[in-house]
C-alpha positions in Angstrom: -14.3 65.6 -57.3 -11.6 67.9 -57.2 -10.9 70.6 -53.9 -13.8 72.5 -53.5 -15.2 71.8 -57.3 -18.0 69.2 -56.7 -21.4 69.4 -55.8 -20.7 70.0 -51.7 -18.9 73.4 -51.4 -15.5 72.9 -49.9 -14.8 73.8 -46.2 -11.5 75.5 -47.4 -12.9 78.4 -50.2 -13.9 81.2 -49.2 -17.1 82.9 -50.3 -17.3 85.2 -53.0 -18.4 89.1 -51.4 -22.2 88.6 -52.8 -22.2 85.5 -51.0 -20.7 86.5 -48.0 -22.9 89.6 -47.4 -26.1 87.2 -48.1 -24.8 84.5 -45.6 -23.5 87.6 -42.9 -27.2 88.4 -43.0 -28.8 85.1 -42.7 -26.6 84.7 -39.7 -27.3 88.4 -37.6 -31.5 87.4 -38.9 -31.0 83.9 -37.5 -28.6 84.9 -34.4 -31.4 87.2 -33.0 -34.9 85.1 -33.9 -33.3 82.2 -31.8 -31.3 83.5 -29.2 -29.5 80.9 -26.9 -31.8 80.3 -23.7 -29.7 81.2 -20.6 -28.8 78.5 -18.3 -30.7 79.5 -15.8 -34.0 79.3 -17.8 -35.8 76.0 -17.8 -38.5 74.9 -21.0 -40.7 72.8 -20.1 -43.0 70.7 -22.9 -46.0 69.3 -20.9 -48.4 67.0 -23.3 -52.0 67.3 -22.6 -55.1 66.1 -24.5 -58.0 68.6 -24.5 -61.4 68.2 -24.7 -63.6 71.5 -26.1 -67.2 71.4 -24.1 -70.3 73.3 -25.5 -69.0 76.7 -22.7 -65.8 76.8 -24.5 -63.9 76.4 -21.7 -60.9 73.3 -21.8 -60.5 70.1 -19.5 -57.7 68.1 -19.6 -57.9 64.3 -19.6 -56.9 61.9 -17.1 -54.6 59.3 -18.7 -55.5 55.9 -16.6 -52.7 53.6 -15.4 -53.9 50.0 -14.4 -52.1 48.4 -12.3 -52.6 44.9 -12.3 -51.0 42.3 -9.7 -50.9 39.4 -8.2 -49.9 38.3 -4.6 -50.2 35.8 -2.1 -48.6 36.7 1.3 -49.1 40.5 0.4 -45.6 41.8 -0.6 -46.2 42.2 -4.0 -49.5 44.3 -3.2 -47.2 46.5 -1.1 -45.1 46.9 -4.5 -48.2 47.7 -6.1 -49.2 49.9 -3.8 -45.6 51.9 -4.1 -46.1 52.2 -7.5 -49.6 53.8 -7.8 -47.9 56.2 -5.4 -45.0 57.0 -7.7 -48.1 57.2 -10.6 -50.6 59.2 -9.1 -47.9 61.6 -8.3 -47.3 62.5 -12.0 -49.8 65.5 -13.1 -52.8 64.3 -15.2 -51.9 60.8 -14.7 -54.2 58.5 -12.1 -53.3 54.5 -11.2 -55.8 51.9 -10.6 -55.1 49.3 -8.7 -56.5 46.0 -9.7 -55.6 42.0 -8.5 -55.6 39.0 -11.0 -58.6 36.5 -10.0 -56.7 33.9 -7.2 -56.7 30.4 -8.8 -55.9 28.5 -6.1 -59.1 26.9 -3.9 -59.4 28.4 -0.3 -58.1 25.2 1.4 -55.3 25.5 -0.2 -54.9 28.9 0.8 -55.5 28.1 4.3 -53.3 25.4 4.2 -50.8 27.8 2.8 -51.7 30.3 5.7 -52.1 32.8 3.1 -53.6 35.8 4.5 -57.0 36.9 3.0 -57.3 39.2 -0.3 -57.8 43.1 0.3 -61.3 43.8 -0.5 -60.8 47.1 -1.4 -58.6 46.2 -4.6 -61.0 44.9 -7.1 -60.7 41.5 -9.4 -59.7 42.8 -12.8 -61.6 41.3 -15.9 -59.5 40.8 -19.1 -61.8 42.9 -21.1 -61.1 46.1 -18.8 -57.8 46.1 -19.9 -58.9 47.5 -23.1 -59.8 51.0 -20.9 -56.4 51.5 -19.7 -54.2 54.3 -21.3 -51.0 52.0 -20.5 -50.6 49.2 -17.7 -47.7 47.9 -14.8 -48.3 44.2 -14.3 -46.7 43.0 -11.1 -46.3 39.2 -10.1 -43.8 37.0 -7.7 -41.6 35.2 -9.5 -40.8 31.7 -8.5 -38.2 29.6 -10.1 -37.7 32.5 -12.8 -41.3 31.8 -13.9 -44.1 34.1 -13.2 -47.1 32.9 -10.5 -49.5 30.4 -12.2 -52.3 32.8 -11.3 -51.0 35.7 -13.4 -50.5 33.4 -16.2 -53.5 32.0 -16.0 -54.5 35.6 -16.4 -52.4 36.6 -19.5 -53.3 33.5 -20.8 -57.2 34.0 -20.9 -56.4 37.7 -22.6 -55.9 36.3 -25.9 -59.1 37.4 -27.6 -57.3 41.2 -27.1 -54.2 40.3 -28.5 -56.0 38.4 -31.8 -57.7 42.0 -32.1 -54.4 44.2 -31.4 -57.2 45.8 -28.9 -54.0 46.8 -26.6 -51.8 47.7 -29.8 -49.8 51.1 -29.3 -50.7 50.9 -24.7 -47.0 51.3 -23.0 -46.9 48.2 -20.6 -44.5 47.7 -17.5 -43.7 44.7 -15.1 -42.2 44.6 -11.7 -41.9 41.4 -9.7 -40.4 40.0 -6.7 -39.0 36.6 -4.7 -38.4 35.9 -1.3 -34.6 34.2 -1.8 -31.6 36.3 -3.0 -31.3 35.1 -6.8 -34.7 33.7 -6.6 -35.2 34.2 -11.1 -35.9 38.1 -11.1 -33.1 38.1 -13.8 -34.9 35.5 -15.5 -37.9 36.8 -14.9 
């Protein structure tokens, strides 16, 4: 490849005048189909699934967002809590806030002076997973393990997993400990 003679025209030669006048055109066609957008315009690309009834008229869907927790002495539920917050304040999206089943027996709980579970956040079935659009899992860590009661949980799910039932959901964790360094990072 020499200057200019191979197969990718040189930057360096100039085009010949039937060339030039094609490309000057292509440029003045192209320059005023896709004018620059002003800085003080905004775009905005909002993605929406639709669903046609039999009046013609459009409804958009809800996209569901379980999320799924686990606490003992309440502070992750407040997490939990924050969270479906944050989520229901996105447009088309709702949360759902659901607790792992407790594994522990109640005199052990009582022992533990754990307070009791909040009866208005229902036990979450493995099989209901399979309804949520995408799912935040939130746990306390301990040790830089997870709590035995949410692996207990992720643990009985593996029928869902054989079948790839939750293949393609976006899934997101947040946990928490009660001692500075207590294994988030290893979490």
């Amino acid at each position: 490849m020499g200057k200019g003679g191979g197969c990718v025209p040189s930057k360096k030669r100039q085009p010949s005048s039937a060339e030039g006048s094609a490309a000057a055109t292509a440029t003045a066609t192209t320059a005023t189909n896709n004018a620059p957008i002003e800085a003080d315009e905004e775009t905005h690309e909002t993605a929406s699934v639709a669903v046609n009834s039999t009046n013609a008229q459009s409804v958009t869907a809800t996209l569901k967002i379980f999320i799924v927790y686990y606490s003992m002495y309440g502070h992750v539920e407040k997490l939990a809590k924050r969270m479906k917050k944050g989520v229901d304040g996105v447009e088309g999206v709702e949360a759902v806030l659901y607790r792992v089943p407790e594994t522990l027996p109640a005199d052990v709980l009582d022992h533990m002076k754990a307070p009791s579970k909040n009866p208005e956040v229902p036990e979450i079935k493995v099989a209901e997973l399979a309804e949520a659009d995408g799912v935040l899992f939130g746990f306390p860590t301990r040790f830089g393990c997870m709590a035995a009661q949410m692996k207990a949980f992720f643990d009985s799910s593996g029928q869902l997993w054989k079948e790839q039932t939750l293949a393609g959901k976006p899934a997101g964790f947040f946990v928490s400990t009660g001692t500075q360094g207590g294994g988030q990072e290893a979490t």
